[in-house]
C-alpha positions, -999 to +999 in steps of 0.1 A: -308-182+281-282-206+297-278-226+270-272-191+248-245-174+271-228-209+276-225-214+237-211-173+232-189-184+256-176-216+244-173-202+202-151-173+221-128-193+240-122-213+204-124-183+187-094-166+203-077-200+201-079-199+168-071-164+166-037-159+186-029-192+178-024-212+208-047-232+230-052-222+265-065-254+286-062-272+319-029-286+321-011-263+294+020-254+291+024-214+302+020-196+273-003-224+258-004-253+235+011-243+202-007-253+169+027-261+150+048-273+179+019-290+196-010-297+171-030-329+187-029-310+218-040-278+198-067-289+174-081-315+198-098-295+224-104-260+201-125-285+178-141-301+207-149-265+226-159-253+193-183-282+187-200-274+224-206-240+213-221-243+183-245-275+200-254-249+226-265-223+206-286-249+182-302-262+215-309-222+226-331-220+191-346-251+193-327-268+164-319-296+186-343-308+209-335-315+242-368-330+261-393-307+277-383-272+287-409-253+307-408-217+303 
C-alpha cells in the first residue's frame, strides 16, 4: 500500500507542475522554477518525479517485480 500512496503522490506533485506551470523543488526560486525562463531546471526534475510515480504504482500491481514481498 506504500508503494501505491507514494506513486499518487509523486504523479500529483508532477501533475500540478505540469499544470500551473512551474516546478516547486528544493532549492527553487520563490514562486518556482519557470518552464520558459528556466526549462532544464523545469523539465529535469517534473520528468524525473513523474518517472518515480509511475515506477511506484507498476511495482504496487506487480508489473515490476521487486524481490519477495510477504504479505
Amino acid at each position: 500500500m506504500l508503494f501505491l500512496l507514494m506513486g499518487i503522490a509523486a504523479l500529483g506533485w508532477a501533475g500540478y507542475s505540469l499544470v500551473t506551470g512551474k516546478g516547486h523543488y528544493k532549492g527553487c526560486p520563490p514562486g518556482g522554477y519557470d518552464r520558459g525562463e528556466n526549462p532544464w531546471n523545469y523539465w529535469a526534475p517534473t520528468i524525473v518525479i513523474l518517472g518515480i510515480g509511475v515506477f511506484l504504482i507498476l511495482v504496487f500491481l506487480e508489473v515490476i517485480p521487486v524481490g519477495v514481498r510477504h504479505r
